[in-house]
Residue frames relative to the residue before (quaternion, step in Angstrom):
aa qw qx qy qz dx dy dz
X 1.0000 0.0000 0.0000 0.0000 0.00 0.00 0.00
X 0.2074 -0.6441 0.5844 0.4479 3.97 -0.88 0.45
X 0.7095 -0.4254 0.4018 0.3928 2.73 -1.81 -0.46
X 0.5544 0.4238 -0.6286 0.3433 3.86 0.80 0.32
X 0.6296 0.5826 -0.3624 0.3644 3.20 0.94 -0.76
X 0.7139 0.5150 -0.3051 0.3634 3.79 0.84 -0.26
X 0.5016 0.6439 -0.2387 0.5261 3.26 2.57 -0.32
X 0.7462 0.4440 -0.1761 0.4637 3.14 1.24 -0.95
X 0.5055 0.4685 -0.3978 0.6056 3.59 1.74 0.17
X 0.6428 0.5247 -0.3872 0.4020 3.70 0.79 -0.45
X 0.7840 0.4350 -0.2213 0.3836 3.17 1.01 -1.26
X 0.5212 0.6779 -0.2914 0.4288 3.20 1.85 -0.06
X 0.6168 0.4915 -0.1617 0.5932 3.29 1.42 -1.36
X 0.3389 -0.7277 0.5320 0.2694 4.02 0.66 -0.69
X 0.6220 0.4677 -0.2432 0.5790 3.79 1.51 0.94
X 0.0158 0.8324 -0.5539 -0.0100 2.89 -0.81 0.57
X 0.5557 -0.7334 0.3747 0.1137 3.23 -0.80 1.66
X 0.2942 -0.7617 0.5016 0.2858 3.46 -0.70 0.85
X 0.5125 0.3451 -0.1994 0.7606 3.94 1.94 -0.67
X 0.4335 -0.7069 0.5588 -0.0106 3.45 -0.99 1.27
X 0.5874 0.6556 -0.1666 0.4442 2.82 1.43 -1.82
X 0.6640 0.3662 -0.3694 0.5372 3.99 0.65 -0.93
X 0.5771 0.6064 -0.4597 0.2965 4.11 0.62 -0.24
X 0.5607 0.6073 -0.2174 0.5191 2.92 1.47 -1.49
X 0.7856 0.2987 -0.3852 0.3811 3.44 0.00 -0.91
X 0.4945 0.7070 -0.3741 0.3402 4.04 1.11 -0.66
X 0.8815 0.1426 -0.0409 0.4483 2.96 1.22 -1.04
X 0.2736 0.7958 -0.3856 0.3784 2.95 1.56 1.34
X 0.0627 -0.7890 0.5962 0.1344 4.11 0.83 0.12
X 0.6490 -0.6064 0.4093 0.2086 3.56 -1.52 1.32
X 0.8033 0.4088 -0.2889 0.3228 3.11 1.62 -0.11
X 0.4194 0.5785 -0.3173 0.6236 2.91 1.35 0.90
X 0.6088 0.4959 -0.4238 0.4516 4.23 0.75 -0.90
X 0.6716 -0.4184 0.5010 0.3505 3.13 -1.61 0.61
X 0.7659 0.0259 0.1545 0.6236 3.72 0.80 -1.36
X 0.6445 -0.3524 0.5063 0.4516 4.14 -1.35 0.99
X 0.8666 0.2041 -0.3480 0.2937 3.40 -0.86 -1.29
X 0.4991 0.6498 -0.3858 0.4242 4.07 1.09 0.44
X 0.6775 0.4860 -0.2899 0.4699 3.12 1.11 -0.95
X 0.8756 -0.2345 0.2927 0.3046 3.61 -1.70 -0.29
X 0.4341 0.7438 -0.3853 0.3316 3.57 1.59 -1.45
X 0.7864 0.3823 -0.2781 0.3975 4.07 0.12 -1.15
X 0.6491 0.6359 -0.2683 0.3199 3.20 1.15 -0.96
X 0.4830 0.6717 -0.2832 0.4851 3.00 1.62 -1.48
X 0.7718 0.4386 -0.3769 0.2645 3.52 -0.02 -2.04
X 0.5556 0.7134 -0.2811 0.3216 3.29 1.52 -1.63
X 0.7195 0.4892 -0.1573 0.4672 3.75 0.92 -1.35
X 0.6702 0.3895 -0.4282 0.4644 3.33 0.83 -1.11
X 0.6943 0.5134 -0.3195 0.3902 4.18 0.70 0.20
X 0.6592 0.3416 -0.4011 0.5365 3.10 1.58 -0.13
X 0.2806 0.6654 -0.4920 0.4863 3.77 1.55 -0.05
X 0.8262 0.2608 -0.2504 0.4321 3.99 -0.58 -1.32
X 0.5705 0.5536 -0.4635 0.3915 3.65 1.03 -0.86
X 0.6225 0.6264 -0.2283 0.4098 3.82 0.97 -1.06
X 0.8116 0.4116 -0.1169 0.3977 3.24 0.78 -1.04
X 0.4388 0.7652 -0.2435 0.4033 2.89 2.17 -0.72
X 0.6849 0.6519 0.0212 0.3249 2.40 0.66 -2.40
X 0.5161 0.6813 -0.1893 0.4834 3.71 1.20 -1.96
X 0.7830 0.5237 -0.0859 0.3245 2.96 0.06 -2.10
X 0.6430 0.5435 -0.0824 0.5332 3.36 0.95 -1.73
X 0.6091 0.5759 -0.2120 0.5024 3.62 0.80 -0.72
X 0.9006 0.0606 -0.0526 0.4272 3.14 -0.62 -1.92
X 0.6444 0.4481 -0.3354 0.5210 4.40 1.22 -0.25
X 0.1000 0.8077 -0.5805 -0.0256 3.68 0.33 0.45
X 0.4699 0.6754 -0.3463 0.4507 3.54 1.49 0.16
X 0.8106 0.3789 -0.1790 0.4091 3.33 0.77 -0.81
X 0.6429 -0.6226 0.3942 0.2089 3.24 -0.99 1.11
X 0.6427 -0.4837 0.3380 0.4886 3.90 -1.07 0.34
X 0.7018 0.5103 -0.2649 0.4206 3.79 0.65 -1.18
X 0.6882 0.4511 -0.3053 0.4793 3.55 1.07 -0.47
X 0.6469 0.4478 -0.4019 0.4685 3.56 1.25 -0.42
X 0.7109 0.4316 -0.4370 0.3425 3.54 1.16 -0.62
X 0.4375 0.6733 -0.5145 0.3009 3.65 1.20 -0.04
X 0.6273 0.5429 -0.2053 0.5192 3.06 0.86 -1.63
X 0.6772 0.4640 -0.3380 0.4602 3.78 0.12 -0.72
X 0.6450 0.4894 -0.2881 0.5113 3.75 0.63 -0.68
X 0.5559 0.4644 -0.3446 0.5971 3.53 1.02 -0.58
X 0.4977 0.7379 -0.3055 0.3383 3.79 0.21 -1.01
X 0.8200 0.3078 0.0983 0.4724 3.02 -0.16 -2.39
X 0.6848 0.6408 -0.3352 0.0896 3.40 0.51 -0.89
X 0.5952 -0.5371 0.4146 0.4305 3.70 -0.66 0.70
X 0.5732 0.2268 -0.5756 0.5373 3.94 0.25 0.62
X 0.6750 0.3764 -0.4976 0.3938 3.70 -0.32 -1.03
X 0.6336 0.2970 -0.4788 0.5302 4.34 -0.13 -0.48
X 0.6074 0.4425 -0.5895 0.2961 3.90 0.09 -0.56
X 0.4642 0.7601 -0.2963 0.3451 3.54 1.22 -1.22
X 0.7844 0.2861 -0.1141 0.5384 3.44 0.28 -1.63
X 0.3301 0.5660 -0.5268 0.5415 4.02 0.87 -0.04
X 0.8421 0.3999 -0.1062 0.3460 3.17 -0.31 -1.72
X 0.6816 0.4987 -0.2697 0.4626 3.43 1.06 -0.58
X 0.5827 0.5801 -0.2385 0.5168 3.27 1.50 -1.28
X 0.2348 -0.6387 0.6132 0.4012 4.23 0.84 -1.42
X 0.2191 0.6619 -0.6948 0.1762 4.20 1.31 0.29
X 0.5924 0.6493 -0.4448 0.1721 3.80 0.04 -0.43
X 0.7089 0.5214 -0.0963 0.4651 2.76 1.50 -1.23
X 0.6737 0.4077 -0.2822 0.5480 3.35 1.65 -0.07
X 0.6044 0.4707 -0.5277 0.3670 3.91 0.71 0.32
X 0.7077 -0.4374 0.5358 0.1442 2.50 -1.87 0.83
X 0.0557 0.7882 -0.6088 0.0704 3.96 -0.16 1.30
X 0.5911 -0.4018 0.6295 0.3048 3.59 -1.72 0.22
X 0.5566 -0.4914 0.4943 0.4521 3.82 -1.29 -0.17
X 0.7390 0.4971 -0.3445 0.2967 2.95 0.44 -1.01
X 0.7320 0.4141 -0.2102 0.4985 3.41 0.91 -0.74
X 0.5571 0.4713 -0.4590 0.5069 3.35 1.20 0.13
X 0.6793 0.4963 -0.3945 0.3696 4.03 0.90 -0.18
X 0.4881 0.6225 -0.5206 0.3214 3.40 1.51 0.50
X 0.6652 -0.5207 0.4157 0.3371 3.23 -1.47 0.48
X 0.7893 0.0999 0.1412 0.5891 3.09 0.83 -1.58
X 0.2234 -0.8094 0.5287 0.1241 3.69 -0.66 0.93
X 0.0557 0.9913 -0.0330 -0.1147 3.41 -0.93 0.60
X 0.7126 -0.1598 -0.2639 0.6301 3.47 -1.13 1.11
X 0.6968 0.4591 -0.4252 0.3505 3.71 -0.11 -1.24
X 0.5727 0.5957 -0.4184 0.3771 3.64 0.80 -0.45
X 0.7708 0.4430 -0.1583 0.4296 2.89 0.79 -1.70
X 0.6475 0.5136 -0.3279 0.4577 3.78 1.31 0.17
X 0.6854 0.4944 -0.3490 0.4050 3.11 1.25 -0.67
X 0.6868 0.4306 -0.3216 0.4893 3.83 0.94 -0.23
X 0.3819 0.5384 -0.5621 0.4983 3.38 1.01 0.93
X 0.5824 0.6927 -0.2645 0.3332 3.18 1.14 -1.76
X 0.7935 0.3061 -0.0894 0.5183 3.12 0.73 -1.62
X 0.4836 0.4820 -0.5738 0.4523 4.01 0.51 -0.27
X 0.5007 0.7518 -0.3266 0.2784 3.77 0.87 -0.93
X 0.5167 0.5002 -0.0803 0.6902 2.93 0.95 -1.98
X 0.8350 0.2268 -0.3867 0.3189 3.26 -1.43 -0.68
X 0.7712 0.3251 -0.4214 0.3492 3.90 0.99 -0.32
X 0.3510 0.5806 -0.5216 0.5174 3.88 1.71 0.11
X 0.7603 0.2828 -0.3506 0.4680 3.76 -0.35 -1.27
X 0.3755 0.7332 -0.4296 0.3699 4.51 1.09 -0.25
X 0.7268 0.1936 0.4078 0.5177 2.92 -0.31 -2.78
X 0.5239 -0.5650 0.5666 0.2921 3.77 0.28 -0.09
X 0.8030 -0.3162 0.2991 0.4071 3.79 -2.20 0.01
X 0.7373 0.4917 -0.3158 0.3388 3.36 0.60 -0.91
X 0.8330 0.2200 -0.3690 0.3486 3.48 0.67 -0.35
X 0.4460 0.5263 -0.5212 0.5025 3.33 1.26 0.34
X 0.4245 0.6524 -0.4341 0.4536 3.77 0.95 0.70
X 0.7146 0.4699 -0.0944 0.5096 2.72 0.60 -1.77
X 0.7473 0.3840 -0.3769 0.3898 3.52 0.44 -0.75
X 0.7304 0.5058 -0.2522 0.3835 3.41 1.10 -1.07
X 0.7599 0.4900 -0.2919 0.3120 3.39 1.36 -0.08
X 0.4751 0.6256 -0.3437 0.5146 2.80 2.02 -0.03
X 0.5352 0.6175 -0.2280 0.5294 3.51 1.48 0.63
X 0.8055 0.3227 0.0252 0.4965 3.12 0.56 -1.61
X 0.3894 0.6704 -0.4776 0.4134 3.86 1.32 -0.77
X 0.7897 0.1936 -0.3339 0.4769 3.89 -0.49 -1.27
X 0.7182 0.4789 -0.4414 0.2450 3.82 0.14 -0.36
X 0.8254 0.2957 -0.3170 0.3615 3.02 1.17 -0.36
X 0.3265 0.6606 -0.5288 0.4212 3.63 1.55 0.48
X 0.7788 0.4775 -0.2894 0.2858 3.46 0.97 -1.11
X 0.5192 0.6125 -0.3664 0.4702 3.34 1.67 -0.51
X 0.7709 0.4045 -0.2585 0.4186 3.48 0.81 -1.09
X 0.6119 0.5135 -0.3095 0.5158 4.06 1.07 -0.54
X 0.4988 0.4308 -0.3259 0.6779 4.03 1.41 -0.05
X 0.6305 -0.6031 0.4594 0.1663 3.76 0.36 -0.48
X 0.0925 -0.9350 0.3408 0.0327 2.83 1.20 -1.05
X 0.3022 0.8596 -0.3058 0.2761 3.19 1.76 0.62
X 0.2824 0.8876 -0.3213 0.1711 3.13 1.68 -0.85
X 0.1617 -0.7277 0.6428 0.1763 4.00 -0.27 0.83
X 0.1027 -0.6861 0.6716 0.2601 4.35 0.26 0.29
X 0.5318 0.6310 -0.3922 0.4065 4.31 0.27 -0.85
X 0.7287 0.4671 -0.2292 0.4454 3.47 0.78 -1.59
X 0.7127 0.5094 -0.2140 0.4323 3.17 0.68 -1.22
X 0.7054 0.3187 -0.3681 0.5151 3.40 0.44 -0.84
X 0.4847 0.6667 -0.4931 0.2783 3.92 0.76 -0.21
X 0.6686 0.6647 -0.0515 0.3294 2.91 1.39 -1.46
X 0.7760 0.4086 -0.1642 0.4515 2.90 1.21 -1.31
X 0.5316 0.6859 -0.2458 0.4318 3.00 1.82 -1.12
X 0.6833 0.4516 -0.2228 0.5287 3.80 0.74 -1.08
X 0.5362 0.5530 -0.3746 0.5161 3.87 1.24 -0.79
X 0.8714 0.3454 -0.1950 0.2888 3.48 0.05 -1.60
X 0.7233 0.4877 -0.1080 0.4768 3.19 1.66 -1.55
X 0.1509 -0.6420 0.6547 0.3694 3.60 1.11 -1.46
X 0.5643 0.3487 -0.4492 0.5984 4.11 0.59 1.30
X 0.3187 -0.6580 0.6755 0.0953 2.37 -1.95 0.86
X 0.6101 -0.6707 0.3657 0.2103 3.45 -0.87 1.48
X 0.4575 -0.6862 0.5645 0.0329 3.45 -0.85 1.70
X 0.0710 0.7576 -0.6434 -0.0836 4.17 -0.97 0.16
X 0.0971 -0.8616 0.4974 0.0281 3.11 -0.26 1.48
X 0.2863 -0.6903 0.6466 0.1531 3.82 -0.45 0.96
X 0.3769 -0.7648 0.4804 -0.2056 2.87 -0.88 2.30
X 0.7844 -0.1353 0.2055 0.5694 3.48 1.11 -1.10
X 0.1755 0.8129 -0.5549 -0.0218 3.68 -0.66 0.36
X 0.1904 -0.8061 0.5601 -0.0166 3.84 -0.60 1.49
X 0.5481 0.6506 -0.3839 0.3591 3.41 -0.96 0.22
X 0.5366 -0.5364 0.5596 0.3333 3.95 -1.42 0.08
X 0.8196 -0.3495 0.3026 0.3385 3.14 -1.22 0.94
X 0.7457 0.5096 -0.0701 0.4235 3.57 1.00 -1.98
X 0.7884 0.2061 0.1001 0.5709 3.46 0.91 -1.19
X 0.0160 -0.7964 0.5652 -0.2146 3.57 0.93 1.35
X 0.1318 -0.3283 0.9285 0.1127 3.30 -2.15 0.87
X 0.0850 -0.5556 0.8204 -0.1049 1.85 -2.52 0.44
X 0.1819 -0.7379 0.6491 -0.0324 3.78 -0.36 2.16
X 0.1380 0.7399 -0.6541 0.0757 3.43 -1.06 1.34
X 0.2440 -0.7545 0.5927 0.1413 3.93 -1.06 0.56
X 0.1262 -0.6504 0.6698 0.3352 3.86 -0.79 -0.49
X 0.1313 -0.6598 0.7394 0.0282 2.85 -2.45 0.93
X 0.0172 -0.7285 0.6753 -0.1136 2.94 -1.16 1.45
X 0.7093 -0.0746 -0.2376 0.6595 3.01 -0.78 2.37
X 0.8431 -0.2186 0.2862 0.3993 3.52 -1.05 -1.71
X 0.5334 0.5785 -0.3657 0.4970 3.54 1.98 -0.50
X 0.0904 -0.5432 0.7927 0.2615 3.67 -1.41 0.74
X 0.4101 -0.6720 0.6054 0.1168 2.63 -2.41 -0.50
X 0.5614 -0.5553 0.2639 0.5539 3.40 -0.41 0.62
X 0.5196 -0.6634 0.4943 0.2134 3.64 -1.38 1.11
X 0.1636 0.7817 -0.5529 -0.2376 3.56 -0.96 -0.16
X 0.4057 -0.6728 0.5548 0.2738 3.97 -0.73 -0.04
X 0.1300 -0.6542 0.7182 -0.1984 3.10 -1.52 1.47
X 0.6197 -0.5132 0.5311 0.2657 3.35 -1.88 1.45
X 0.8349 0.0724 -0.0876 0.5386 3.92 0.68 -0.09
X 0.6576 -0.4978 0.3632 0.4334 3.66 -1.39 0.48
X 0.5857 0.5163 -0.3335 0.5283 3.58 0.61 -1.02
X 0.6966 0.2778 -0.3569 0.5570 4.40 -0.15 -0.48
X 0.6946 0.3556 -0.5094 0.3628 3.26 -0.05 -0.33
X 0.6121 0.5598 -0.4312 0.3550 3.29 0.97 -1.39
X 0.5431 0.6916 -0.3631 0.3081 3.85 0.78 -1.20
X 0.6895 0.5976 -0.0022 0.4092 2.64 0.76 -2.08
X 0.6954 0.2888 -0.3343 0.5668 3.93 0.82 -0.86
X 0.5565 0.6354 -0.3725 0.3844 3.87 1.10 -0.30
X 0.5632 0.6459 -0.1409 0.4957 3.29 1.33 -0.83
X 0.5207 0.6374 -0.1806 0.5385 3.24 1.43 -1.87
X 0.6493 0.6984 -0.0797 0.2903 3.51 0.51 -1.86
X 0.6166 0.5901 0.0015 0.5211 3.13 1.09 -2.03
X 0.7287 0.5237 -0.1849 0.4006 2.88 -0.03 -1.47
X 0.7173 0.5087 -0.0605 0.4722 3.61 0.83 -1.81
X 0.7616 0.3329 -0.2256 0.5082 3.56 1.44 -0.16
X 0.6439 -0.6461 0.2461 0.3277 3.02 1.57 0.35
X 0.4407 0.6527 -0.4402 0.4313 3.66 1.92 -0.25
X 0.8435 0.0739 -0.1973 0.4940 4.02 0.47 -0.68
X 0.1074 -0.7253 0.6489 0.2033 3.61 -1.37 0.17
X 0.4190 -0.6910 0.5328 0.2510 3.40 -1.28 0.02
X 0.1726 -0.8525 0.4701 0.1502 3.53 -0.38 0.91
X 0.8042 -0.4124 0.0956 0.4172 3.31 -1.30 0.15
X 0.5630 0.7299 -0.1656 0.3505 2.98 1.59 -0.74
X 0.2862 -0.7484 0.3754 0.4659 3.19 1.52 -0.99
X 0.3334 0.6272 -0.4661 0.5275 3.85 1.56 0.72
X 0.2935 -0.8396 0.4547 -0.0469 2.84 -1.51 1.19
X 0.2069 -0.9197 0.3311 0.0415 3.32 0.45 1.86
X 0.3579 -0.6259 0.6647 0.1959 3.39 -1.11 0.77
X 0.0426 -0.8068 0.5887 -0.0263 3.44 -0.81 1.48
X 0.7182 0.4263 -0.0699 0.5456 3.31 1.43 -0.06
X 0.0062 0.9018 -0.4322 0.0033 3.38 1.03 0.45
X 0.7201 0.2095 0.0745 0.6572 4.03 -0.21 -0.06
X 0.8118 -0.0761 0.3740 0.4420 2.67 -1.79 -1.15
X 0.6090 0.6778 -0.4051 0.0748 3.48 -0.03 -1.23
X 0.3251 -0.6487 0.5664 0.3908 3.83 -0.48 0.54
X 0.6574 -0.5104 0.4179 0.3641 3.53 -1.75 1.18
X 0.5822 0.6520 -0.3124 0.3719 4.05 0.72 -0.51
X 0.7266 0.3474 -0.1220 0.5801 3.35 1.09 -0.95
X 0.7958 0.1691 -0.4271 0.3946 3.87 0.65 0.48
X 0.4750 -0.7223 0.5017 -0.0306 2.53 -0.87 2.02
X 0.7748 0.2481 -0.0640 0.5780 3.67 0.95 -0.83
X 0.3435 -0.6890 0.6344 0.0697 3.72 0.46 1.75
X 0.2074 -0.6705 0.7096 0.0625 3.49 -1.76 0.35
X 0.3063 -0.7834 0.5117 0.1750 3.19 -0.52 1.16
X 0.2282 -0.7639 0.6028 0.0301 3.30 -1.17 0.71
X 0.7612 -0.0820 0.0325 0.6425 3.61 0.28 -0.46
């Protein structure tokens, strides 16, 4: 990258790096590095831990009211690979990574991309500046999404709901197939999708079977049109029940 180009990632990101060098690698994609361990891949893992440590932390701090299951609802909402795709997209980081050809002739690039170089811009400012400003940076992000998850409650069963709809629309009852799981014994992922009838859905991965499982239910939703995400990063029942998307005029926020 030159150095306008490393001004205009700073000025994009609102930081500036005192080691350039960690920018470069953040926004270096494996398909482009001479070699994987060059590219973005470590940075990512590094971020996606100061990411939950951040949100953890937040949560633990300012909701001392809420129980462990309500912070992890809210925390799954947080972290997840749409909300960072969100701030990618919000931020234009797309427009600053470093792609291969090949991946630069796609039309559309995706979400997981656009989450994982949050992940890593993360990293490169923790391992930069230290916890605090990858705080700062990540909360000047995450603050309205996750007041709003937690002031809605955030009670949302996604499992229930898609049960519902799934038996309503299909006459089945929604399958969660566990796709992949990485990690030590201690500190498991877990890659699950749902199937209803013959249709999967987009997969997503979670620190336990149950979040992911949530989390591909959610996935699910979304894909049938029952929730959208608004600008806000709040998640809107547009389809309540039965109702045909036309007739709800007054969406219900959920997270």
């Amino acid at each position: 990258m030159s150095e306008d180009q490393i001004t205009v990632a700073e000025t994009t990101l609102g930081y500036s790096f005192d080691d350039p060098a960690l920018l470069v690698e953040a926004l270096t994609h494996a398909s482009i590095a001479d070699a994987r361990v060059y590219s973005n891949e470590r940075l990512e893992f590094l971020g996606d831990a100061v990411l939950g440590m951040v949100v953890c932390e937040y949560l633990f701090k300012n909701f001392p009211d809420l129980l462990e299951g309500d912070m992890t609802k809210i925390k799954s909402v947080a972290v997840s690979r749409r909300t960072c795709a969100k701030i990618a997209r919000e931020l234009g980081l797309l427009e600053q990574l470093r792609l291969g050809k090949g991946m630069q002739m796609q039309n559309t690039l995706p979400s997981s991309l656009a989450a994982a170089v949050v992940e890593s811009v993360v990293g490169a400012i923790y391992l930069d500046s230290g916890y605090e400003a990858a705080r700062e940076f990540l909360l000047e992000h995450l603050e309205p999404i996750i007041t709003a998850a937690a002031e809605s409650g955030h009670q949302q069963n996604f499992k229930s709901v898609l049960q519902h709809i799934a038996q309503d629309r299909f006459g089945d009852t929604p399958s969660y197939v566990l796709l992949d799981e990485k990690g030590p014994d201690h500190a498991k992922c877990f890659e699950v999708c749902v199937q209803i009838n013959a249709q999967r859905y987009e997969s997503s991965w979670g620190q336990s079977k149950k979040q992911a499982e949530q989390q591909a239910a959610l996935n699910a939703l979304e894909a049938l049109g029952v929730i959208v995400t608004n600008d806000a990063g709040e998640l809107l029942v547009i389809q309540p029940d039965d109702a045909e998307i036309e007739e709800a005029d007054d969406p219900e926020i959920i997270a």
